[in-house]
C-alpha positions, 0 to 999 in steps of 0.5 A: 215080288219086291216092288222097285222101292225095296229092291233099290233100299237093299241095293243101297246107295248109287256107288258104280255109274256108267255113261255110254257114249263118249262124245261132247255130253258123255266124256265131261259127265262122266269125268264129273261122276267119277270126281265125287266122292259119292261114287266109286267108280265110272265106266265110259262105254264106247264101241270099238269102231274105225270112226271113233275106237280112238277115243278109248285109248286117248280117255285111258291116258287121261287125255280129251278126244275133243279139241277146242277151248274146253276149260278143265276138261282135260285136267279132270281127266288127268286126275280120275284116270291117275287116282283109278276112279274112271276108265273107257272101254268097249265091254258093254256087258260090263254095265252088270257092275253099276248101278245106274247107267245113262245114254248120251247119244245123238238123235239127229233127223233122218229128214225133217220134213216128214219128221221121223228121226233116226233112233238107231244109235240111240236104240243100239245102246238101249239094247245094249244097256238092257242086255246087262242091267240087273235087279234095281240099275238106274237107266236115264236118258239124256239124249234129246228125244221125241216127247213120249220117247222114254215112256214109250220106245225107251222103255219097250225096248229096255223091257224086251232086252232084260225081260224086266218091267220098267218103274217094278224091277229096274228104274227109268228116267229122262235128265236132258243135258244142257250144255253149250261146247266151250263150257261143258263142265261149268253147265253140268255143274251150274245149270239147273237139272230137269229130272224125269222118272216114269214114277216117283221111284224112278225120279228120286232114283235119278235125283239121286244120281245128279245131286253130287255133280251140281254145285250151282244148279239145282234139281228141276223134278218132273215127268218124264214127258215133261222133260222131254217137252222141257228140252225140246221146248228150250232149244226150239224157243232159242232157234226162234230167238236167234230166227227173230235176230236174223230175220231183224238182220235182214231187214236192216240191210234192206234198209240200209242201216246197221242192226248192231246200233238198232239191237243196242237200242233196243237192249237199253230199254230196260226195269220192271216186267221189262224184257227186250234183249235180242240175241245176235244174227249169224251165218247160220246155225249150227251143232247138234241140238237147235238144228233139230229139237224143233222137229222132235217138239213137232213130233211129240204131239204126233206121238203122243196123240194129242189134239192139236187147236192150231190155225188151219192151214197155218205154218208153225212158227217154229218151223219158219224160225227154223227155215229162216236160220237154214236160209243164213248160208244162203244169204252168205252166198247171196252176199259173196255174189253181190260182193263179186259183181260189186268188185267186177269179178266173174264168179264162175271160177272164181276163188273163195276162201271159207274161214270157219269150219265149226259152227261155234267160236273156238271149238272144233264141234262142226256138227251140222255146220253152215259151213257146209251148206255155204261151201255146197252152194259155192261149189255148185256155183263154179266157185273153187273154195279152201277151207280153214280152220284152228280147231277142225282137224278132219271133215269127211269129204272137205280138206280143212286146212291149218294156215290162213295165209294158205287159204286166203292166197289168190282168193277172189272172197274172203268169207268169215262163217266162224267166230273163232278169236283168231279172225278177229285179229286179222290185218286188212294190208296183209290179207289183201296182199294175200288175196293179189286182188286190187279189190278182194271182196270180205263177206263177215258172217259173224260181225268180228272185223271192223268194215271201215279198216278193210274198206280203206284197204280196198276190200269190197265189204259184205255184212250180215245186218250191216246195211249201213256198209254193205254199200260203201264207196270202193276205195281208189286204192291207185289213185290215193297212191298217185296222190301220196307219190305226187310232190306237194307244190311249194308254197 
């Protein structure tokens, strides 16, 4: 029997390319595949369900399912559906036609604390994909996945479905995504690519796949379990980052100083082996991947069976920083109290406007947002609450509506969750002639506005980080307005 290497070299090069799972990951990947000249055509698989079946028809007209700020998405689109070189569709048994196939599937947790994850998307289109792969195809997994995924439950299954051997008739590798909504198409092109096959073959298989899309980055070769470990690693490392920052934020605020002129302090030390820079606190984190790599991370060692030499009885670090970042819409809620018992309002019954449902700027991703958890408490408090959003459309459960004006009418709080360029722009006179309140209360979650211009409208004003205004004088809006309508004496 032929080994891989000579069944690949009579295949020849990768020509048909398919990716299966037409979301944030999927559709950029796959409009960038078909934009080389390298390849010849690209197949997009998604299933044909109530909740997403939509994307097909939208992905065949050359139009981008995904809403937001997404730099080119669309463009490209337009311009491979025209020239013929890619198209979406819901027969997966069309995989028989390509000669590499990747999975960019979520893998969230079905609850972290007893770290088992939910494979079962992830493991549907494994199954799917070994149904019809032939002699020599190329399956990669980009999906974040438990270190020893790839080696051991990927690779079970894709074996069982094909009745092939991975790394002797077909080959296997893992290339985790490194994307960041709001720039997909610059980060497949300029990041780095970590390349890990089961065996060599498989590794210079992939590399050959990623090669032509890169027009910065470079290829990053590796095991597969390493880049696993690679993966995980990064995005648990920048939880820990962003933890550091809110736990500093914290800090500041019982401290009665502001943590902006503190971290500007600290950024301005720099030179050789120097590295102080701190990244930015927040009302929480959100999307798909920080919210859950730490817990793959934790798991990995569990598979893969490894001795752990740790401090007994001692938290992971990881986890706490992980907690902390959970802990952020709380501390919102926290803030939206002070801020009511500050202004003198009741908060049962009170009216809450959330503005952001995303969890990042100028997107539409609202993946496990603290938005959410926010609204949860509020809710669970007596509170009643509107939503707001630009990009959002629909969320199950959670009206999401389109005008701020709408929202923030007869609102006790004002709370910003989301950067979202439009909030930085927002007037103080006319949110709190909006509000009907003498003294509406503005909780800012994301440092956007400046505290001194709604203080002066009579806002009462709640900061993450900002201990120096958290507990500003209220402004007498009523008496500077008698004081403006008395005559001044004549000399």
């Amino acid at each position: 029997m032929d080994d891989l290497k000579k069944i690949i070299e009579r295949k020849g090069p990768i020509r048909k390319v398919g990716v299966i799972g037409m979301g944030y990951v999927g559709i950029p990947a796959a409009a960038l595949f078909a934009d080389c000249r390298q390849f010849e055509h690209v197949l997009g698989f998604q299933r044909d369900s109530p909740s997403s079946g939509y994307k097909i028809d939208m992905l065949n007209r050359g139009e981008s399912p995904l809403k937001g700020e997404e730099p080119g998405l669309e463009d490209l689109l337009k311009k491979v559906v025209s020239e013929g070189r890619f198209e979406c569709t819901p027969d997966f048994s069309r995989i028989r036609e390509l000669d590499a196939v990747t999975l960019a599937i979520q893998t969230p947790f079905k609850n972290p604390k007893d770290l088992v994850p939910d494979f079962s998307a992830l493991t549907e289109g494994l199954r799917m994909a070994g149904k019809y792969i032939r002699y020599g195809t190329l399956v990669v997994i980009e999906s974040t996945v438990t270190p020893g995924t790839t080696m051991g439950m990927a690779k079970e299954v894709l074996e069982e479905e094909s009745g092939m051997k991975a790394g002797v008739e077909f080959a296997l590798a893992h290339a985790p995504e490194r994307v960041m909504v709001g720039r997909l198409l610059k980060n497949i092109q300029e990041h780095d690519r970590i390349v890990g096959g089961i065996d060599e073959v498989s590794t210079k298989r992939a590399v050959e796949l990623y090669s032509p899309i890169l027009t910065k980055g470079k290829i990053i070769p590796m095991s597969a379990t390493a880049a696993e470990v690679t993966k995980t690693a990064e995005n648990t490392f920048r939880d820990l980052q962003i933890a550091a920052a809110n736990e500093l934020a914290l800090y500041c605020e019982a401290m009665g100083i502001n943590f902006y002129d503190v971290r500007t302090g600290i950024d301005s030390l720099k030179g050789e082996g120097i590295t102080r820079a701190i990244l930015w606190p927040g009302a929480g984190v959100g999307g798909h991947c920080l919210t859950k790599d730490t817990y793959h991370l934790e798991r990995g060692v569990k598979v893969l069976n490894g001795h752990l030499d740790y401090p007994e009885g001692k938290d992971s670090m990881f986890v706490l920083a992980r907690n902390i970042n959970d802990f952020m819409p709380r501390h919102m809620f926290n803030l939206t109290v002070q801020g009511l018992k500050r202004a003198g309002k009741n908060r049962k019954g009170a009216r809450a406007a959330i503005l952001g449902w995303a969890f990042l700027s100028n997107s539409d991703d609202a993946r496990n947002t603290p938005s959410e958890t926010f609204r949860d408490l509020l809710l669970l408090d007596g509170f009643e609450v509107k939503v707001h959003d630009p990009y959002v459309e629909k969320y199950p459960g959670v009206p999401i509506l389109r005008s701020i004006e709408h929202t923030v009418e007869g609102a006790d709080v004002v709370a910003i969750m989301t950067g979202h360029s439009q909030y930085k722009d927002l007037d103080p006179a006319v949110i709190r002639e909006l509000t009907g309140k003498e003294h509406p209360v503005i909780v800012d979650g994301r440092n956007i506005i400046d505290p001194d211009q709604f203080i002066a409208q009579g806002f009462v004003y709640k900061g993450i980080g900002r201990g120096d205004k958290n507990g500003h004088r209220i402004a007498d809006l009523a008496r500077s307005r008698k004081m403006a309508e008395e005559p001044i004496p004549a000399a």
